[in-house]
C-alpha positions as a Python dict, from the first residue, in 0.01 Angstrom:
ca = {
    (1, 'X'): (0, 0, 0),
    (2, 'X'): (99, 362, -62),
    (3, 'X'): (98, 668, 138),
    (4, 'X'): (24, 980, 36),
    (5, 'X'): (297, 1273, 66),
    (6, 'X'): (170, 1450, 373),
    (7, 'X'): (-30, 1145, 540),
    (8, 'X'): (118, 946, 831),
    (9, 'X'): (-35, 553, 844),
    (10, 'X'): (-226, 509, 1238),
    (11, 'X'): (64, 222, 1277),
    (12, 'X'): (351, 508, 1187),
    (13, 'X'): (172, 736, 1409),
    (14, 'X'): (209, 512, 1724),
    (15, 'X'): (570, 363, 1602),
    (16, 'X'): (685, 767, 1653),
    (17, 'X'): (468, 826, 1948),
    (18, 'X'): (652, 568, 2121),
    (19, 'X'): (1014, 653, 2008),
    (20, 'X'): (925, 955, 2172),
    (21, 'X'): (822, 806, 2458),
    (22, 'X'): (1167, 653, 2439),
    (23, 'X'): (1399, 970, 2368),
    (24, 'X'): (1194, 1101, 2638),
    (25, 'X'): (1267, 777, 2877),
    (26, 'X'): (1622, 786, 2790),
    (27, 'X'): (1645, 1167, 2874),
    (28, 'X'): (1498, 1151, 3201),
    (29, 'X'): (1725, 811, 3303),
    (30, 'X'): (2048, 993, 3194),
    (31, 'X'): (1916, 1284, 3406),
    (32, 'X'): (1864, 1095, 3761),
    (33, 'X'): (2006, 799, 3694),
    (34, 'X'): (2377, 817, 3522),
    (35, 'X'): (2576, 1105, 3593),
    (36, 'X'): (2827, 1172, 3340),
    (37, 'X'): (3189, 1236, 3462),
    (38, 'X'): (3266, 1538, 3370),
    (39, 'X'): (3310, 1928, 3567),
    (40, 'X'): (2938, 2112, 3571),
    (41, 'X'): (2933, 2473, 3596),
    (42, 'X'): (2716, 2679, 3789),
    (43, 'X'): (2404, 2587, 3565),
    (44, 'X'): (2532, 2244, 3550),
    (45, 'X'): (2474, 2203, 3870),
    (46, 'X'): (2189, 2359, 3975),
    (47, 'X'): (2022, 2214, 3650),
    (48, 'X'): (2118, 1853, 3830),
    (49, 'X'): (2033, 1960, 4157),
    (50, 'X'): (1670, 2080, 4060),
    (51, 'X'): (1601, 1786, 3861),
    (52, 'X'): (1704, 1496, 4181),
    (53, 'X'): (1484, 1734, 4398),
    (54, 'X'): (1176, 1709, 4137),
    (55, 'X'): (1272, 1333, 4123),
    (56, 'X'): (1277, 1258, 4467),
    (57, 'X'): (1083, 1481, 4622),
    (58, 'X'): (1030, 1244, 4937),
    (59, 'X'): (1435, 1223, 5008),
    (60, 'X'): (1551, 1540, 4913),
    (61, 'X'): (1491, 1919, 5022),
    (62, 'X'): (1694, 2117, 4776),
    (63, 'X'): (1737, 2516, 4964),
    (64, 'X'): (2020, 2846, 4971),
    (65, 'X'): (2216, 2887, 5221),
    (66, 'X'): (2321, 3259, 5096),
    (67, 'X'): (2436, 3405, 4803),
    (68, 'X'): (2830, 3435, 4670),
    (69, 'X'): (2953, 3796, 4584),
    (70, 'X'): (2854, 3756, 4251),
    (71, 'X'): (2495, 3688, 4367),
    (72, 'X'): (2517, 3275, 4302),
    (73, 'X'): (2346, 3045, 4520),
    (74, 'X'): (2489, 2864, 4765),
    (75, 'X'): (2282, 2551, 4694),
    (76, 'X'): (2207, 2289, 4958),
    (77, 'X'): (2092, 1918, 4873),
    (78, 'X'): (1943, 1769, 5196),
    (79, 'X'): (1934, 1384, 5167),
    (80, 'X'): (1713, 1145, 5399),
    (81, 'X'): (1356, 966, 5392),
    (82, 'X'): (1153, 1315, 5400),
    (83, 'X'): (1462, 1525, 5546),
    (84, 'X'): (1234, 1837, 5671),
    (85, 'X'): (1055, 1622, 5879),
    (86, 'X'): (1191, 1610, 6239),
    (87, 'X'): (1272, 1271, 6396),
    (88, 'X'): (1396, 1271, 6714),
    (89, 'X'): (1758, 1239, 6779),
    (90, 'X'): (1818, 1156, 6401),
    (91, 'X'): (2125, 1329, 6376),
    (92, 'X'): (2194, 1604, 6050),
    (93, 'X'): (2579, 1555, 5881),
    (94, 'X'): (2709, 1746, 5584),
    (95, 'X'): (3006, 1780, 5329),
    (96, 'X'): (3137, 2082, 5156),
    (97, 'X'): (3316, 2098, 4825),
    (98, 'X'): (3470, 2361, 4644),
    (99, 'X'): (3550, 2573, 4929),
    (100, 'X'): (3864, 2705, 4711),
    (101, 'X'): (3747, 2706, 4334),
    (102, 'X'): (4011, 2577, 4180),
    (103, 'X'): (4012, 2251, 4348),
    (104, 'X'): (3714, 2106, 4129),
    (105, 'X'): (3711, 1707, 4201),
    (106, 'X'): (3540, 1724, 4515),
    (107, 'X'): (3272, 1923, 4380),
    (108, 'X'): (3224, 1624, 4101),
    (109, 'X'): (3247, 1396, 4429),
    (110, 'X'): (2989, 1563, 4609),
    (111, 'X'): (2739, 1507, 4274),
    (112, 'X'): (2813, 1175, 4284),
    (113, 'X'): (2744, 1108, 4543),
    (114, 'X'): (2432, 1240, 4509),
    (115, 'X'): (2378, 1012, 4245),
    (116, 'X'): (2497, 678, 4459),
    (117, 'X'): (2253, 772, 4711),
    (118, 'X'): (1955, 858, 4548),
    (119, 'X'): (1945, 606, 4249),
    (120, 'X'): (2048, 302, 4568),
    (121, 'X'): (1814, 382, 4848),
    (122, 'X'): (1551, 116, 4733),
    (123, 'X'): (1814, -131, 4555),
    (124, 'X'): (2017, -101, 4895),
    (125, 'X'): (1964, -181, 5242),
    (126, 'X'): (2250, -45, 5408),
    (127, 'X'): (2158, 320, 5204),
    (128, 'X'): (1826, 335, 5297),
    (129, 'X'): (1877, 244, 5648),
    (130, 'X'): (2127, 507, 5689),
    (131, 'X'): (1972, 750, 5509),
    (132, 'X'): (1595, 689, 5699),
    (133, 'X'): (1769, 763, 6033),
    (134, 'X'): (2048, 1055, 5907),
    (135, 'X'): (1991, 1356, 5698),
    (136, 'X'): (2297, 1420, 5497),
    (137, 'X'): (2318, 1820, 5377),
    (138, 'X'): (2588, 1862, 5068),
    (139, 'X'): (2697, 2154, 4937),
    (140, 'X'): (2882, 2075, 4662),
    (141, 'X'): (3055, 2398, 4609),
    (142, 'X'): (3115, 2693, 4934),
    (143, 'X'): (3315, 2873, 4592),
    (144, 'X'): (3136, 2927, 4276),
    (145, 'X'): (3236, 3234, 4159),
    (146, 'X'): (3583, 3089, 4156),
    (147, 'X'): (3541, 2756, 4006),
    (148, 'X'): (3386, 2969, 3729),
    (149, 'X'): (3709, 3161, 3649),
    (150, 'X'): (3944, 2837, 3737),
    (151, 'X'): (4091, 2603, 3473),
    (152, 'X'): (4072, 2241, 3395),
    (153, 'X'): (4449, 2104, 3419),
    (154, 'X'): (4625, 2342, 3650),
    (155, 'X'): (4738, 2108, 3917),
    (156, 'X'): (4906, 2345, 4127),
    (157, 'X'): (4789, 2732, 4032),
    (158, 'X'): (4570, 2935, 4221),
    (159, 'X'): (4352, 3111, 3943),
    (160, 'X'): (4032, 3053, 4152),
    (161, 'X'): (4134, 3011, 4426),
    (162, 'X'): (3972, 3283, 4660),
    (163, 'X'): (3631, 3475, 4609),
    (164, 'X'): (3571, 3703, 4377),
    (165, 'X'): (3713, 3953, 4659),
    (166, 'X'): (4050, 3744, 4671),
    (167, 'X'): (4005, 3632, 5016),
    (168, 'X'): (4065, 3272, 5063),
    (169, 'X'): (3724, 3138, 5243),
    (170, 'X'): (3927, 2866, 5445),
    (171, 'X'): (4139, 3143, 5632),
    (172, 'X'): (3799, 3372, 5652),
    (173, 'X'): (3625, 3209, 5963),
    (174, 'X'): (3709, 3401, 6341),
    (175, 'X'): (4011, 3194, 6485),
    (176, 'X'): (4007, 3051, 6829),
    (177, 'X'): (4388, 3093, 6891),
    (178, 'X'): (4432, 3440, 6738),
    (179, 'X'): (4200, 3726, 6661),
    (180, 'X'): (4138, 3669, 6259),
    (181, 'X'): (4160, 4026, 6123),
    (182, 'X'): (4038, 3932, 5778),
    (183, 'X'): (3635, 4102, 5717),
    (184, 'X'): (3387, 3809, 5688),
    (185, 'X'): (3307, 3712, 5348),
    (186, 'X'): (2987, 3597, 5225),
    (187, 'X'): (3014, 3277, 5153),
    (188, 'X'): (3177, 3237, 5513),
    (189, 'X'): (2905, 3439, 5675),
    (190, 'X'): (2617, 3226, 5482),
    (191, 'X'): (2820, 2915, 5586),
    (192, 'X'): (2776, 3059, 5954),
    (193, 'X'): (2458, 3141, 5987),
    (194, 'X'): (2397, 2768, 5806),
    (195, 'X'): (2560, 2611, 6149),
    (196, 'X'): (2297, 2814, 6339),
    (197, 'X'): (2042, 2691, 6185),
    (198, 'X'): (2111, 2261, 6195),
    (199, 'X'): (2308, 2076, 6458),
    (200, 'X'): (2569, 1897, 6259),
    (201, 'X'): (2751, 1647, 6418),
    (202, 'X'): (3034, 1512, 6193),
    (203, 'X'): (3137, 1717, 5858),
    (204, 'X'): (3386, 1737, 5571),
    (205, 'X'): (3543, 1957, 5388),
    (206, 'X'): (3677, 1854, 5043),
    (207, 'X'): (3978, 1990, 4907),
    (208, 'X'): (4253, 1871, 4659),
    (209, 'X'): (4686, 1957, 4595),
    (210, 'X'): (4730, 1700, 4860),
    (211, 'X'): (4615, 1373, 4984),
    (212, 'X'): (4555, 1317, 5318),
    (213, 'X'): (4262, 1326, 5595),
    (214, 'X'): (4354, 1639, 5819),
    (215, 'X'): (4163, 1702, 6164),
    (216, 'X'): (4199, 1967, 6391),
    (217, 'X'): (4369, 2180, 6597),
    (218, 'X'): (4470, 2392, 6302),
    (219, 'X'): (4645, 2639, 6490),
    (220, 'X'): (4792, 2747, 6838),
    (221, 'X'): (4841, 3064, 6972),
    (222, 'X'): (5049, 3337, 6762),
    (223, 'X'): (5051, 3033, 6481),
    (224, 'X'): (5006, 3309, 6174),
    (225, 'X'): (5301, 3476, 6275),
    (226, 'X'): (5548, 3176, 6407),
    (227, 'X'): (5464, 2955, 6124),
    (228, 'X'): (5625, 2659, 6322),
    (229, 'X'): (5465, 2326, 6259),
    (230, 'X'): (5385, 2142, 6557),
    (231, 'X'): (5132, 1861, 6689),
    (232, 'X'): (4852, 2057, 6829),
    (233, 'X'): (4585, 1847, 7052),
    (234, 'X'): (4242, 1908, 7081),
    (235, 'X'): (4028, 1784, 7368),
    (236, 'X'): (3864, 1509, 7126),
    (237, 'X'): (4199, 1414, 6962),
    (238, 'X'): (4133, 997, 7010),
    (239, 'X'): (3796, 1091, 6857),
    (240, 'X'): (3927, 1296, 6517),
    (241, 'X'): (4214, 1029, 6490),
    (242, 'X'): (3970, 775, 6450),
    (243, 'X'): (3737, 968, 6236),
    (244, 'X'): (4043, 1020, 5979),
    (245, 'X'): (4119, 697, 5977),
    (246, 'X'): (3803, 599, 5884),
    (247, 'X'): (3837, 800, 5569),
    (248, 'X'): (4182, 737, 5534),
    (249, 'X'): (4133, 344, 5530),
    (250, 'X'): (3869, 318, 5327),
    (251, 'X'): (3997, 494, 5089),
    (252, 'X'): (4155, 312, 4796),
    (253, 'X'): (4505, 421, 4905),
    (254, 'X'): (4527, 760, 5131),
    (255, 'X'): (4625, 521, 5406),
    (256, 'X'): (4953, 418, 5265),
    (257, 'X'): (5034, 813, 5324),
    (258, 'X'): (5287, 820, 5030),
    (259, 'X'): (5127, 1092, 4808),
    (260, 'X'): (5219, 1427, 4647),
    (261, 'X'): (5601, 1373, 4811),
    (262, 'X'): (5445, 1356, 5106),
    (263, 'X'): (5501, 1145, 5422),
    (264, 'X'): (5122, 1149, 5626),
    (265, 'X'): (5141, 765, 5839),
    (266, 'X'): (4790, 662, 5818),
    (267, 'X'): (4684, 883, 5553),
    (268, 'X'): (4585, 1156, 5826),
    (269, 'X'): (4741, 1436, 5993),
    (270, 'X'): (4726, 1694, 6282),
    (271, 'X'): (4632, 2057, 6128),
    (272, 'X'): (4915, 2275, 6310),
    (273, 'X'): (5154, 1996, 6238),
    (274, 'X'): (5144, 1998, 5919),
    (275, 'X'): (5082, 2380, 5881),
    (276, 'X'): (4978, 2623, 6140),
    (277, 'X'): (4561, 2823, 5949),
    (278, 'X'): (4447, 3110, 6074),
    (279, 'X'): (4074, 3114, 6038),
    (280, 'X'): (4009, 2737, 5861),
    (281, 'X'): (3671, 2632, 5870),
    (282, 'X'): (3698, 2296, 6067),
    (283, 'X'): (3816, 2444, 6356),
    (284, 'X'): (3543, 2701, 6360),
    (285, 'X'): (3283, 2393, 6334),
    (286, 'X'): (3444, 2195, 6597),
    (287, 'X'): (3507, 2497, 6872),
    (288, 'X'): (3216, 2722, 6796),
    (289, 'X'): (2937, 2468, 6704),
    (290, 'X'): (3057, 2157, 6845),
    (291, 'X'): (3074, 1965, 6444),
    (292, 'X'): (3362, 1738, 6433),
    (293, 'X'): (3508, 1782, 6086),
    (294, 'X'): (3782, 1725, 5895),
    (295, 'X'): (3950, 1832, 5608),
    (296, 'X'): (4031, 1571, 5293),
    (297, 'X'): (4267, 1623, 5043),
    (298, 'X'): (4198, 1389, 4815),
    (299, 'X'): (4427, 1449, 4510),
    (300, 'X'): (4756, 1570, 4436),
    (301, 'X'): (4634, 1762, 4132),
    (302, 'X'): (4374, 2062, 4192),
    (303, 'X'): (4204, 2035, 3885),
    (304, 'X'): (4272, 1728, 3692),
    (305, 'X'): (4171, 1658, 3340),
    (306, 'X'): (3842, 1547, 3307),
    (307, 'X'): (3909, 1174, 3216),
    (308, 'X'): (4034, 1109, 3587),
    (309, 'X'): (3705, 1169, 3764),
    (310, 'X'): (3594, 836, 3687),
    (311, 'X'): (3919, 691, 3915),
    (312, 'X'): (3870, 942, 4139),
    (313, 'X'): (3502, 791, 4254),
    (314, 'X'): (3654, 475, 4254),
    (315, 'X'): (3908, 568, 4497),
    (316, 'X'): (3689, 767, 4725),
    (317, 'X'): (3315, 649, 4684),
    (318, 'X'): (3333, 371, 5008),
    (319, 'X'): (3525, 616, 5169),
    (320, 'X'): (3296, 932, 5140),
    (321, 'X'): (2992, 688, 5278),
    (322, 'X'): (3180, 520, 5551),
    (323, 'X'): (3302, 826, 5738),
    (324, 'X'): (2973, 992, 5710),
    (325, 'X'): (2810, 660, 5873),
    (326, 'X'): (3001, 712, 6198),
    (327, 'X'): (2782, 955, 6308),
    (328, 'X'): (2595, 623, 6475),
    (329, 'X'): (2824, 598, 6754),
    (330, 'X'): (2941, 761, 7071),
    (331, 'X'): (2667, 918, 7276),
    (332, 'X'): (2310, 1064, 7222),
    (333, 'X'): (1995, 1151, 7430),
    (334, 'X'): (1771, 1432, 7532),
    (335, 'X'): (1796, 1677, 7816),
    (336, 'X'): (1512, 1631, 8023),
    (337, 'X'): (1355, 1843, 8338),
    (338, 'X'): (1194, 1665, 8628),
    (339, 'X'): (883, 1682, 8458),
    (340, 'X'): (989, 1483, 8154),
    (341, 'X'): (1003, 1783, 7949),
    (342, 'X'): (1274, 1828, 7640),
    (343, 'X'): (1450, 2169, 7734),
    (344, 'X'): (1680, 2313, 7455),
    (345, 'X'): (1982, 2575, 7395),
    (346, 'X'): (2183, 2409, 7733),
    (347, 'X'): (2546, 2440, 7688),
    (348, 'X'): (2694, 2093, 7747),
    (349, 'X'): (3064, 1938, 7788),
    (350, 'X'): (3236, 1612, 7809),
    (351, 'X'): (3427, 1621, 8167),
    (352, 'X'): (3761, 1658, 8106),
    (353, 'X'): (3734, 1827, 7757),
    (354, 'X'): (3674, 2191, 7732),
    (355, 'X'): (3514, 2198, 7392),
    (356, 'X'): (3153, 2277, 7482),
    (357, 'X'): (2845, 2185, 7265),
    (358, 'X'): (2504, 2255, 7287),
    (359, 'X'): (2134, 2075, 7306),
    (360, 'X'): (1926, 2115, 7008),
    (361, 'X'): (1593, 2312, 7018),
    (362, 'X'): (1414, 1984, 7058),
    (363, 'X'): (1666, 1933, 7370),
    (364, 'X'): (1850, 1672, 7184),
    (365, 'X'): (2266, 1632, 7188),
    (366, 'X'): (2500, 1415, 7026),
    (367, 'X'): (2871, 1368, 7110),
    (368, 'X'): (3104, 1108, 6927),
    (369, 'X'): (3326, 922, 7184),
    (370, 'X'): (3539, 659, 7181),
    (371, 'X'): (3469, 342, 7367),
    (372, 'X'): (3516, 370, 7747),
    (373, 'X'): (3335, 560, 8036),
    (374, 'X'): (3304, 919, 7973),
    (375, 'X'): (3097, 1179, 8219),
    (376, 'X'): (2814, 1437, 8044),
    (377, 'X'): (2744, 1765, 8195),
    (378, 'X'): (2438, 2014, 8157),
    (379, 'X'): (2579, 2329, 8230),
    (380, 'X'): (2400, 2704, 8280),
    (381, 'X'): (2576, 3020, 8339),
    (382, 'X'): (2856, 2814, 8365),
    (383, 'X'): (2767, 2576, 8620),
    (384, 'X'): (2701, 2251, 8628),
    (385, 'X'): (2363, 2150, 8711),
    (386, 'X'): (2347, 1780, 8600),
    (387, 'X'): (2617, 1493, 8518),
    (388, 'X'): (2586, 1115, 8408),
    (389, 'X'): (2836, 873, 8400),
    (390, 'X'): (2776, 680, 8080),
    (391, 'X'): (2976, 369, 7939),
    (392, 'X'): (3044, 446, 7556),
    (393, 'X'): (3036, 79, 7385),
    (394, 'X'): (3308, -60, 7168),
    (395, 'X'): (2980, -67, 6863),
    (396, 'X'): (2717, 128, 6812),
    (397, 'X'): (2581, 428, 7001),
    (398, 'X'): (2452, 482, 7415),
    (399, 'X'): (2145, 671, 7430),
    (400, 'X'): (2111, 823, 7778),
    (401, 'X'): (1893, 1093, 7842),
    (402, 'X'): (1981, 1336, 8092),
    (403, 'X'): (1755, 1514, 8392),
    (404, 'X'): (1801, 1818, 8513),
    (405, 'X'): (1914, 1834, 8865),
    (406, 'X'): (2009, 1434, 8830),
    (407, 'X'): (2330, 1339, 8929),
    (408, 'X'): (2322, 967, 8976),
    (409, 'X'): (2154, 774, 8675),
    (410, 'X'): (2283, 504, 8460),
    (411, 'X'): (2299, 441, 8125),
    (412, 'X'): (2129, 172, 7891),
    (413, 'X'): (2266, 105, 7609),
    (414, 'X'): (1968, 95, 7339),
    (415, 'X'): (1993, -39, 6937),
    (416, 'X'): (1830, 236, 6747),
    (417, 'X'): (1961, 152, 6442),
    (418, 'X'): (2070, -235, 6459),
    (419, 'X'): (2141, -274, 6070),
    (420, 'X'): (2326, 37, 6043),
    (421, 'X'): (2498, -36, 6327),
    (422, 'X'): (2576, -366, 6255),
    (423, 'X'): (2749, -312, 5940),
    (424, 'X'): (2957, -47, 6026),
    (425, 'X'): (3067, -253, 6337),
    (426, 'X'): (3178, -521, 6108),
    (427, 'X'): (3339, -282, 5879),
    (428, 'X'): (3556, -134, 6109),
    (429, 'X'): (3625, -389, 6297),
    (430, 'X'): (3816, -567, 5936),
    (431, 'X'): (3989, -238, 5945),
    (432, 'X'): (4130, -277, 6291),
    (433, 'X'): (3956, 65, 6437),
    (434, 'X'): (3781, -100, 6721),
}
C-alpha cells in the first residue's frame, strides 16, 4: 500500500509516538540515573540539583544557604527519607566541596554522590537504612564564583582560588587561637549562619593539591606569625584520629600516606603539624558549634583533566559513605527536666574536655566518643547542674537521656539503628579501628 505525501499511516503514528516516549525515557534516566563524569558549571549544577529534587521529592529538600559575591546560590541538597521532617535524635551531617574554586574534584564527588545515594536507596539496604535515620546536607561547592574563572588542568595554580574579593574562604572564619583580622566574606558568613540553623555532628570539607585526611587543631596561639609546625591536641583528639582513619582506610590508598612527596602515616594528619591556618573552617565547626570535621585532600592535582574523575570515585566512593556513617556511635539523648520535658539551647561538655556543645531546640545532643566511660554535663551560666556517667560501647551508640538536677543515673545502652549499626561494626572492625 501507498501513502500519500503529507499522510502518516495510524501504525507510523504510534511507532513515533513511542520513540518519543523513548527519547523522552532515555532523557529523564540519563538525568537521575547516570551522571556523566565530567566538571558542571554553575548551571550544571543547579540544572542537576533541581532535577534529583523534582525526582525525589520524598528524600531530598533542595534550599540556599546565601548568596556568593557575585549573587550565586549557595545551593544545599538535603538527603534522607523526607529530610524536613523532624525525627527525634536523628542526627543532621554534611560535606562541603569547592570551598577554594580551583580545586574542582570534590565538587564532582559531592554530585556523585548524590547520584549513589539517590538512584540506591531502594536497591540497597545499608543506604536506605542510613539514610531513613540521618539527613545528609551537601553543598557541593562553598566557591562558585571561583570555580567559574578556574581552569581544567592546572594542578598546582591558584587562578580561583579565593572569592571574587581574593580572600581565601578557608582562612575567613574568626580563629580561636588568634584574633582573625580578615572582614567576613559571604560565603563564610552564609556558611555561619547555616551552622545556626542545623546541629551537625560530623562534617567534611573537600579539598585537593594533597592527599591526606587532616583534623583539627589547626592552629595554636600566635601560629600566623610563628609559622612553626607542631602537633597541636584538641580535647577530642582519640575521637578525630579515629574519624580520619576511617576515611583514610577506606579509601583506595590515602592510608599508605605516600602521596604528592608527602610522608602522612595513616593517611591523616594533625592541622598545626602539618601547617599552622588562621581562620580554617573545621576548627570554627568543631570549637564554635561543636561539628567534628575534617579536612580531605583527596588528590595531588587541583584540577585534573576530566578523564580522571571516573578513578577518582573509585578511589573515594566507600570512603565518602563510611566516614559519614560514623555519626551512629558515641553518645546521644535528650535533656530532660523533672517533669519529663525536652529543654533546649543548654550548653553541654564532656568532663575533662573543654570543647563545649550545645542541646538542640528539641533538647536533643550528640557527642562522638570513643569506647570507654566518659561523664556528660548540663551546664547554665557556667555551672554545672546535672552529670551522668555513661559507658560508651566498643559498637554502636549509648542513648542516655539526661535530667536536670540528676546526678546519679545510669545508662542503657539501646539499638536504634541495629542494621546500620551492625554493618559499620563489622566494617571497622576488618579495618582494625575498634
Amino acid at each position: 500500500m501507498y501513502i500519500m505525501r503529507g499522510m502518516v499511516s495510524e501504525s507510523q503514528r504510534w511507532i513515533r509516538l513511542g520513540m518519543n516516549f523513548f527519547i523522552v525515557f532515555v532523557s529523564l534516566f540519563h538525568v537521575t540515573l547516570s551522571l556523566d563524569f565530567q566538571y558542571h558549571n554553575y548551571q550544571d549544577l543547579t540544572n542537576y540539583l533541581t532535577n534529583m529534587s523534582n525526582t525525589y521529592p520524598d528524600l531530598t529538600h533542595l534550599y540556599s544557604i546565601g548568596k556568593t559575591v557575585q549573587k550565586r546560590d549557595l545551593h544545599v541538597l538535603a538527603i534522607g527519607k523526607l529530610p524536613q521532617n523532624h525525627l527525634t535524635l536523628r542526627p543532621h551531617v554534611k560535606y562541603v566541596g569547592n570551598m577554594h574554586g580551583n580545586e574542582a574534584v570534590g565538587r564532582e564527588m559531592l554530585l556523585h554522590l548524590i547520584d549513589y545515594y539517590l538512584t540506591n536507596y531502594n536497591v540497597n539496604s545499608t543506604i536506605k537504612t542510613f539514610l531513613d535515620n540521618t539527613v545528609v546536607h551537601i553543598l557541593p561547592s562553598m566557591n562558585p564564583d571561583g570555580f567559574e574563572v578556574s581552569s581544567e588542568g592546572d594542578c598546582s595554580g591558584v587562578q580561583g582560588r579565593p572569592n571574587t574579593n581574593n580572600y581565601d574562604l578557608n582562612r575567613n572564619f574568626p580563629g580561636y587561637f588568634e584574633v582573625n583580622p580578615r572582614p567576613v566574606q559571604p560565603e563564610t558568613r552564609a556558611v555561619m549562619d547555616w551552622l545556626k540553623q542545623h546541629r551537625f555532628i560530623l562534617s567534611a570539607n573537600l579539598h585537593g593539591g594533597a592527599m591526606v585526611a587532616n583534623y583539627p587543631f589547626d592552629n595554636y596561639v600566635n601560629g600566623s606569625i610563628i609559622q612553626a609546625t607542631r602537633y597541636v591536641r584538641s580535647p577530642d583528639d582519640d575521637t578525630f584520629i579515629h574519624l580520619s582513619k576511617v576515611y583514610s582506610y577506606s579509601h583506595a590508598n590515602m592510608y599508605t600516606g605516600t602521596h604528592c612527596n608527602d610522608d602522612f602515616p595513616d593517611g591523616i594528619t594533625n592541622g598545626a603539624l602539618w601547617y599552622p591556618v588562621l581562620g580554617g573552617m573545621q576548627d570554627y565547626n568543631y570549637v564554635r558549634e561543636g561539628c567534628f570535621e575534617i579536612t580531605l585532600e583527596i588528590g595531588c592535582c587541583k584540577y585534573p583533566p576530566t578523564s580522571q574523575l571516573p578513578t577518582f570515585w573509585t578511589y573515594n566512593k566507600d570512603a565518602l559513605i563510611n566516614f559519614l556513617m560514623a555519626v551512629h556511635s558515641g553518645v546521644k539523648g535528650l535533656v530532660r527536666t523533672p517533669n519529663n520535658t525536652e529543654v533546649a539551647g543548654y550548653d553541654m561538655a564532656v568532663k575533662g574536655r573543654q570543647i563545649m556543645f550545645k542541646s538542640s531546640q528539641y533538647g536533643e545532643y550528640w557527642r562522638l566518643l570513643r569506647p570507654g566511660t566518659h561523664t556528660i554535663q548540663v551546664l547554665s551560666d557556667g555551672k554545672v547542674i546535672a552529670e551522668k556517667q555513661v559507658q560508651v560501647p566498643a559498637s554502636g551508640v549509648v542513648r542516655e537521656d539526661i535530667y536536670i538536677g540528676d546526678t546519679s543515673s545510669t545508662s542503657v545502652i539501646q539499638s536504634c539503628l541495629p542494621l546500620v549499626i551492625s554493618l559499620v561494626s563489622i566494617y571497622l572492625h576488618c579495618l582494625g579501628f575498634l
